[in-house]
SERO-4910 file (N, C-alpha, C, O; in steps of 0.05 Angstrom, whole numbers):
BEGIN
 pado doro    nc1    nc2    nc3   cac1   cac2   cac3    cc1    cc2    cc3    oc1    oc2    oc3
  Unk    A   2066   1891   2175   2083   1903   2196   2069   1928   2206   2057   1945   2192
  Unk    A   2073   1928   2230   2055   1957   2247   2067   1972   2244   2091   1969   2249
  Unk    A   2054   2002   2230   2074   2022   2239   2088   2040   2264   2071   2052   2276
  Unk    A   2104   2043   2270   2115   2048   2295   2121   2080   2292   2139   2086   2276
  Unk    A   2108   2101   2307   2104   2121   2307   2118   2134   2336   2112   2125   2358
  Unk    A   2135   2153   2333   2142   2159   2352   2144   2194   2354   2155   2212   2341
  Unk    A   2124   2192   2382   2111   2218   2388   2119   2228   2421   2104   2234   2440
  Unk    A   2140   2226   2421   2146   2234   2452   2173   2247   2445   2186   2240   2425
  Unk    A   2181   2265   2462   2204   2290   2461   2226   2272   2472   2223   2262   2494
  Unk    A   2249   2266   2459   2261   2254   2470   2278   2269   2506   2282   2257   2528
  Unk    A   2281   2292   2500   2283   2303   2530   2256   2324   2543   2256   2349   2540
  Unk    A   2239   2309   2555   2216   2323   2553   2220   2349   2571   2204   2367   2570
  Unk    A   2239   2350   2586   2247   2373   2607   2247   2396   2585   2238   2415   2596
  Unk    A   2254   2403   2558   2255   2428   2546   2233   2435   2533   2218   2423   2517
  Unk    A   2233   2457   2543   2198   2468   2520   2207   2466   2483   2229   2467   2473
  Unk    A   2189   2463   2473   2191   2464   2443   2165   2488   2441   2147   2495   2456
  Unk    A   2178   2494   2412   2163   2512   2403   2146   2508   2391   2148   2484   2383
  Unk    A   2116   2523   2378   2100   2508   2370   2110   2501   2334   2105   2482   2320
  Unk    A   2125   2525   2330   2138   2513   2307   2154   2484   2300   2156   2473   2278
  Unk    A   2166   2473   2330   2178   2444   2333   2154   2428   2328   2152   2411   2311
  Unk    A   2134   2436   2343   2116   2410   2347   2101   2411   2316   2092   2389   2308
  Unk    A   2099   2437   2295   2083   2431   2282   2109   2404   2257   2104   2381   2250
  Unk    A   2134   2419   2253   2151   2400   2245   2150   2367   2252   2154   2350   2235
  Unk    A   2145   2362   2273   2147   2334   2292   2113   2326   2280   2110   2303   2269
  Unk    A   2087   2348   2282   2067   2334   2259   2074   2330   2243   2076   2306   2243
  Unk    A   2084   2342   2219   2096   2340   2194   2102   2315   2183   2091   2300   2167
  Unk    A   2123   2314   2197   2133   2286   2193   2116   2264   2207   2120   2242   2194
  Unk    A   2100   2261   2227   2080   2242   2230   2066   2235   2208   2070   2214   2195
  Unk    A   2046   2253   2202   2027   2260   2186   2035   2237   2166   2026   2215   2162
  Unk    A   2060   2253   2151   2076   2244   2128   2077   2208   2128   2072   2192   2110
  Unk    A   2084   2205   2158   2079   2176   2154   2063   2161   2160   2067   2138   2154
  Unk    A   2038   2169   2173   2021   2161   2174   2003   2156   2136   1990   2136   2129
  Unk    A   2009   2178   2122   1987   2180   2095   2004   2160   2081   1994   2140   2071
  Unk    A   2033   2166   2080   2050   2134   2062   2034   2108   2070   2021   2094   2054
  Unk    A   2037   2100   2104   2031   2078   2108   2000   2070   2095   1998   2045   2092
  Unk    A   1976   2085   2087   1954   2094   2095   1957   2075   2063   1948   2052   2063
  Unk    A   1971   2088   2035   1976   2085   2013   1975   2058   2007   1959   2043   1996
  Unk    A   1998   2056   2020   2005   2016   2022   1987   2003   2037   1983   1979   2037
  Unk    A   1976   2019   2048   1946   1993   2057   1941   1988   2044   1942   1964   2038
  Unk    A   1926   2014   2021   1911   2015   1994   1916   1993   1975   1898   1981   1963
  Unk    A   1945   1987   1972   1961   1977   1958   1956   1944   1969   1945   1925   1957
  Unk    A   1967   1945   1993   1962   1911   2005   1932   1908   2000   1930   1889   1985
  Unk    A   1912   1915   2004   1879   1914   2002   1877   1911   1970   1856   1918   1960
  Unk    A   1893   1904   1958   1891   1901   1929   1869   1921   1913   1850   1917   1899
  Unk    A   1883   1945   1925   1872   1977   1904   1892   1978   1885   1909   1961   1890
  Unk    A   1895   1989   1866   1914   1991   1841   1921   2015   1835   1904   2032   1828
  Unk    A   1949   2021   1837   1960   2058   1822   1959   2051   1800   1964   2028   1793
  Unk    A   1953   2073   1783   1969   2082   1753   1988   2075   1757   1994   2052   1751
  Unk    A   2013   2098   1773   2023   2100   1773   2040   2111   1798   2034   2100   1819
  Unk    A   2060   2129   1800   2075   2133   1828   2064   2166   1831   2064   2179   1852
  Unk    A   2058   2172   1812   2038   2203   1814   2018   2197   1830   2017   2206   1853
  Unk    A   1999   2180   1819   1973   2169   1833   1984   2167   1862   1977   2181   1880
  Unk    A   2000   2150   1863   2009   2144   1897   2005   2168   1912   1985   2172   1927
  Unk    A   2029   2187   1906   2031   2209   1908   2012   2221   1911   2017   2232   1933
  Unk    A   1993   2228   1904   1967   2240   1899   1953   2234   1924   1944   2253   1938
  Unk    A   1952   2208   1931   1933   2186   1951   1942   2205   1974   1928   2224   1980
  Unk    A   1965   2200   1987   1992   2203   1995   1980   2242   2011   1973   2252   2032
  Unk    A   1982   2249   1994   1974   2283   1994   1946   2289   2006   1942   2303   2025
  Unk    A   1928   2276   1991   1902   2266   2011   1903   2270   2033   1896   2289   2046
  Unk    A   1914   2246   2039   1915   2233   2072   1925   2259   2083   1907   2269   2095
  Unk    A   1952   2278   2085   1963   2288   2092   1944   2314   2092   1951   2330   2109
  Unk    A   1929   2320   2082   1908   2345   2080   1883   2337   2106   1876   2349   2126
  Unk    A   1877   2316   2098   1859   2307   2114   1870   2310   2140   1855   2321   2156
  Unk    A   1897   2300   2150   1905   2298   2179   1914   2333   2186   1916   2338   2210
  Unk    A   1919   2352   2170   1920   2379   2171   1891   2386   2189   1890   2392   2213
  Unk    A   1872   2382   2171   1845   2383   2184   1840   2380   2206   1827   2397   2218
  Unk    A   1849   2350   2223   1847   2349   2244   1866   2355   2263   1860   2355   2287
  Unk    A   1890   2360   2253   1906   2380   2270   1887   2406   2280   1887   2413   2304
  Unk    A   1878   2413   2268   1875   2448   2264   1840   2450   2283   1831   2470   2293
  Unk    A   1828   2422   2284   1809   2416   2303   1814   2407   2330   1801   2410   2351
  Unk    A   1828   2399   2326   1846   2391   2357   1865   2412   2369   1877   2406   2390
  Unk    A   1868   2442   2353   1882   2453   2359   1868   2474   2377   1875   2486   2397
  Unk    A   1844   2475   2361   1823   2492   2371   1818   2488   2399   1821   2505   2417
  Unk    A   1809   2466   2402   1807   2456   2433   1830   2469   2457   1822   2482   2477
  Unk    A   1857   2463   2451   1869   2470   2468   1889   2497   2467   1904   2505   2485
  Unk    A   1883   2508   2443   1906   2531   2440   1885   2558   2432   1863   2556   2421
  Unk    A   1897   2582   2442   1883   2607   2428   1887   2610   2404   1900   2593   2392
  Unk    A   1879   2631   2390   1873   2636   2365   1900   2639   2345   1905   2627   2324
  Unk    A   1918   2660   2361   1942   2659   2349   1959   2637   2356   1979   2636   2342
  Unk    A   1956   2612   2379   1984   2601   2389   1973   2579   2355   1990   2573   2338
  Unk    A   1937   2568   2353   1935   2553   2330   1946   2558   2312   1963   2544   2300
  Unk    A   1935   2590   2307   1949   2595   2275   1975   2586   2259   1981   2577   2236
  Unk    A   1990   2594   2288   2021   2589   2288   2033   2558   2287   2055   2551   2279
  Unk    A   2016   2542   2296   2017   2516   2300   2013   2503   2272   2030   2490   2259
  Unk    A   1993   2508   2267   1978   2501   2229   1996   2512   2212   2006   2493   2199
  Unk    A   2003   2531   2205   2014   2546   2188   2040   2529   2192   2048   2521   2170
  Unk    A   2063   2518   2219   2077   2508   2210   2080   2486   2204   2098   2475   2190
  Unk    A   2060   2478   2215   2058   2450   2203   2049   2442   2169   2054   2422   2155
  Unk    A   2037   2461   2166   2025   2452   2140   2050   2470   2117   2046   2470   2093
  Unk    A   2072   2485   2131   2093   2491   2110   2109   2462   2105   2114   2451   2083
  Unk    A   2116   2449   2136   2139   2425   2139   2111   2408   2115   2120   2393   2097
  Unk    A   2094   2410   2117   2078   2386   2097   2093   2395   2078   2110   2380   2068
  Unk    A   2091   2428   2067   2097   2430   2042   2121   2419   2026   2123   2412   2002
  Unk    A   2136   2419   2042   2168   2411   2049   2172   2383   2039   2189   2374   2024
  Unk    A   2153   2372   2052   2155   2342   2051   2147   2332   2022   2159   2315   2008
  Unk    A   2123   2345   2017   2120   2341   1989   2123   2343   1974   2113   2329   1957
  Unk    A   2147   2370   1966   2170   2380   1947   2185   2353   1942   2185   2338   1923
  Unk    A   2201   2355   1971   2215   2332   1971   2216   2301   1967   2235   2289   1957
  Unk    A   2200   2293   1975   2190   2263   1962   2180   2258   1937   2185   2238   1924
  Unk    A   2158   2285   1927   2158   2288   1903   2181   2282   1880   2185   2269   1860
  Unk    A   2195   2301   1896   2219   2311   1869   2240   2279   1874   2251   2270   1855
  Unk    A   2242   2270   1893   2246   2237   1898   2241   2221   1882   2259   2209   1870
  Unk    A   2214   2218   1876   2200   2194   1859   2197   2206   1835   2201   2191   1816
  Unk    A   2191   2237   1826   2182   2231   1807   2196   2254   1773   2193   2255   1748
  Unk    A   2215   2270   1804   2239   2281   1778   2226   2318   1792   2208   2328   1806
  Unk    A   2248   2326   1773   2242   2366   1772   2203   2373   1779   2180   2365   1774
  Unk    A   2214   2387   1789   2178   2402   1784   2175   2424   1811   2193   2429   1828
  Unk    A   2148   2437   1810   2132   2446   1830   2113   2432   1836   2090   2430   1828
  Unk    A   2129   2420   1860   2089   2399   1865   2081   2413   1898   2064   2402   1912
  Unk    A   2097   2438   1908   2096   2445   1929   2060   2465   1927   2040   2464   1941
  Unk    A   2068   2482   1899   2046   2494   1894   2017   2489   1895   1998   2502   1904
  Unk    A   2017   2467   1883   1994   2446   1872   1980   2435   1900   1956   2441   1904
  Unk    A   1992   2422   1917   1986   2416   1948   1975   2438   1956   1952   2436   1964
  Unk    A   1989   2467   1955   1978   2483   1976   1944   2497   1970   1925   2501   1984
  Unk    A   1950   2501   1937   1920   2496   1921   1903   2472   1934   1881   2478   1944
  Unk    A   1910   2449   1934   1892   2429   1944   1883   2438   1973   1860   2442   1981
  Unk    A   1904   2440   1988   1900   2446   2013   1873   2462   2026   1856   2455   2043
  Unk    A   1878   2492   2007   1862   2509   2002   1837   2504   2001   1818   2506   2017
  Unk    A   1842   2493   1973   1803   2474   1967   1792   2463   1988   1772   2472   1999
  Unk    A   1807   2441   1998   1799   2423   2021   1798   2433   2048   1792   2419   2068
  Unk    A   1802   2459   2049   1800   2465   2074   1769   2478   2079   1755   2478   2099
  Unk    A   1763   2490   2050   1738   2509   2058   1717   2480   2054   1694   2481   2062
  Unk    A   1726   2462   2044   1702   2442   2038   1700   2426   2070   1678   2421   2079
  Unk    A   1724   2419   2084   1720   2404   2099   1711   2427   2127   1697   2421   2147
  Unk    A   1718   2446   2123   1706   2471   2146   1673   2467   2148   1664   2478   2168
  Unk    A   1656   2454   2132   1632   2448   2129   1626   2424   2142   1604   2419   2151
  Unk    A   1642   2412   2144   1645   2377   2166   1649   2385   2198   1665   2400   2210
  Unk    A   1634   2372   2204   1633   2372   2230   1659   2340   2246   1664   2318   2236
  Unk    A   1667   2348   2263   1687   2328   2289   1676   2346   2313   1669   2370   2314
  Unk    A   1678   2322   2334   1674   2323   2357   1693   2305   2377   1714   2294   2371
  Unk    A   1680   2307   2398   1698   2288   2419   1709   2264   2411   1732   2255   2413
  Unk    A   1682   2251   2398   1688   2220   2393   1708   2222   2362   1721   2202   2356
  Unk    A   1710   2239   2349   1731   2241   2324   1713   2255   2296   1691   2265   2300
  Unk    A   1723   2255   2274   1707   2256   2253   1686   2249   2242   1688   2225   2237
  Unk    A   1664   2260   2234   1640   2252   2232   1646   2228   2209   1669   2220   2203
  Unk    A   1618   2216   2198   1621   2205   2181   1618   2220   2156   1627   2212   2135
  Unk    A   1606   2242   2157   1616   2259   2130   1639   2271   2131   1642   2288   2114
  Unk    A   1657   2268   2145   1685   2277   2144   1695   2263   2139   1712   2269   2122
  Unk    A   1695   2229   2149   1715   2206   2136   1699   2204   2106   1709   2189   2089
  Unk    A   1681   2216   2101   1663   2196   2077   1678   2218   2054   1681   2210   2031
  Unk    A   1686   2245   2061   1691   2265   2042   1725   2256   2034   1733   2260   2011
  Unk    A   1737   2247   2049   1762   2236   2049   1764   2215   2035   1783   2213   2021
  Unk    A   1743   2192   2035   1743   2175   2011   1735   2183   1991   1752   2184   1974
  Unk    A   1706   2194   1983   1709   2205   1966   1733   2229   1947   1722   2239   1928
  Unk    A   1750   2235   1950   1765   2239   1946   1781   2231   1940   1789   2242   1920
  Unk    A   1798   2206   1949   1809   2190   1943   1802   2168   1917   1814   2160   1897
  Unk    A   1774   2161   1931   1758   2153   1904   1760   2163   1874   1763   2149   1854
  Unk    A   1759   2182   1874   1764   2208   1848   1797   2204   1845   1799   2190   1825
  Unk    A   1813   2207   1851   1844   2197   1853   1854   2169   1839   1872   2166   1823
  Unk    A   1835   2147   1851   1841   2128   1847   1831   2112   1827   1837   2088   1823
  Unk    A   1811   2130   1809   1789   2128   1788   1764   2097   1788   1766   2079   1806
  Unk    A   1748   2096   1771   1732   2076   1775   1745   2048   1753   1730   2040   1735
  Unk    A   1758   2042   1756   1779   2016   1753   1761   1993   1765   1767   1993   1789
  Unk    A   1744   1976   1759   1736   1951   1775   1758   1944   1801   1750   1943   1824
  Unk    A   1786   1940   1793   1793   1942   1828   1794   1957   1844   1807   1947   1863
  Unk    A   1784   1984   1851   1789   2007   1863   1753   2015   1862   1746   2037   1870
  Unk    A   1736   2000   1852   1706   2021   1856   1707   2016   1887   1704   2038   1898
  Unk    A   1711   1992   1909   1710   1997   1931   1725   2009   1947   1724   2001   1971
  Unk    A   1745   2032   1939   1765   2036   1955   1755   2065   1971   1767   2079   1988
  Unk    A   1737   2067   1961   1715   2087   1990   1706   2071   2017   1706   2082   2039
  Unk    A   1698   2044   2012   1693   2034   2034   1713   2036   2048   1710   2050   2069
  Unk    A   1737   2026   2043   1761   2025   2052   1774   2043   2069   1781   2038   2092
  Unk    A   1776   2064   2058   1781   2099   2067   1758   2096   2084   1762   2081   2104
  Unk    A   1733   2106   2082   1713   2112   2113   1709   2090   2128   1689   2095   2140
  Unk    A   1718   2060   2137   1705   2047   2147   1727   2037   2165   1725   2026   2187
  Unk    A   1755   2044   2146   1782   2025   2161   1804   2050   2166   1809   2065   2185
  Unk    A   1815   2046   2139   1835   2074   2143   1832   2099   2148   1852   2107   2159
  Unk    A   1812   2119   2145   1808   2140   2156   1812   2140   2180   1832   2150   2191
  Unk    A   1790   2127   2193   1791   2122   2223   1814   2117   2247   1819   2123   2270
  Unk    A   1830   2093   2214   1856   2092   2231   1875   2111   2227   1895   2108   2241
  Unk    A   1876   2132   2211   1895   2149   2215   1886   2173   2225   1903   2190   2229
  Unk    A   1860   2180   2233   1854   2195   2251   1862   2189   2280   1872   2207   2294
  Unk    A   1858   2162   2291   1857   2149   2310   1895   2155   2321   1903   2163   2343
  Unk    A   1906   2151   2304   1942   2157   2301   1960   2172   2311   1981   2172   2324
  Unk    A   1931   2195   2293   1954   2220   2292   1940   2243   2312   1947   2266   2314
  Unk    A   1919   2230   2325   1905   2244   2343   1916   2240   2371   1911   2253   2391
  Unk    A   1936   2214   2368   1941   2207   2403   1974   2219   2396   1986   2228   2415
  Unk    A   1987   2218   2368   2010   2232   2378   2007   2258   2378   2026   2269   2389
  Unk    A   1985   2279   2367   1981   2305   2375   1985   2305   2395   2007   2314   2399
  Unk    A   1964   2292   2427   1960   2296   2453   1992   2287   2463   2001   2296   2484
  Unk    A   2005   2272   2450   2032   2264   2466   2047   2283   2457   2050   2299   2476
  Unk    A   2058   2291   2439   2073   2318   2431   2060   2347   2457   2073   2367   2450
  Unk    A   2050   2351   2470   2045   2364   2469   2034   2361   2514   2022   2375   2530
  Unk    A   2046   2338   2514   2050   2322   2549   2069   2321   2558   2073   2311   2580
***
């Protein structure tokens, strides 16, 4: 089943704020890295467990941060981005409290993300995107990653191909055309 993403203001006559639009990423994002999971899953990759998912899940959602915050560059000044990223990547945080504490009981898993976040941001600030999208060391850093997540299990040693060759691309490809529509 395709996922059906919906990236258009339902009354486009009112301005939103960039705090709306980073919320309206948020929740894209969010479903774009689930769907991203269950590929993993239909492609016969294997969880531990619903942590592991979770984990995958968080990935994806860091990774599409990234390219928010590259695409943001392009069209916004310094502070309207800031403001843009920052809320978007709180509503991530949000999301991942919450679905967390969903599946997998009490905790702080809000903390732990924003640590990841962190890491992954100064690592992937070293990757280059352009017009045409993410380099291949930017999808290749995203599998790798994932790779490490999903450990070396005989069903999962290829699940880097997978990530840089199919799903990366496609959830770059995603969440890059509802940025430009959020925002038309």
């Amino acid at each position: 089943m395709a996922l059906r993403i919906k990236s258009h203001w339902q009354n486009e006559d009112v301005d939103r704020s960039l705090a709306e639009v980073g919320g309206a990423l948020a929740f894209i994002a969010f479903r774009i890295a689930t769907d991203k999971a269950i590929t993993l899953h239909c492609e016969r990759f294997v969880y531990r467990d619903d942590a592991q998912r979770m984990l995958v899940i968080q990935e994806y959602v860091v990774f599409l941060i990234q390219i928010a915050d590259r695409l943001a560059h392009r069209m916004l000044d310094d502070d309207q981005r800031r403001e843009l990223i920052t809320a978007f990547a709180r509503k991530c945080v949000e999301h991942v409290q919450d679905n967390s504490q969903d599946l997998l009981g009490p905790g702080d898993y809000g903390s732990p993300f924003i640590a990841r976040l962190n890491e992954r941001s100064g690592e992937y600030a070293e990757l280059n995107m352009d017009d045409e999208g993410p380099s291949y060391g930017f999808l290749r850093h995203l599998g790798f990653e994932i790779q490490q997540l999903m450990g070396d299990a005989d069903e999962n040693r290829w699940v880097i191909d997978q990530v840089m060759d199919k799903d990366g691309w496609d959830a770059y490809k995603r969440f890059a055309k509802a940025f430009r529509d959020l925002f038309d």
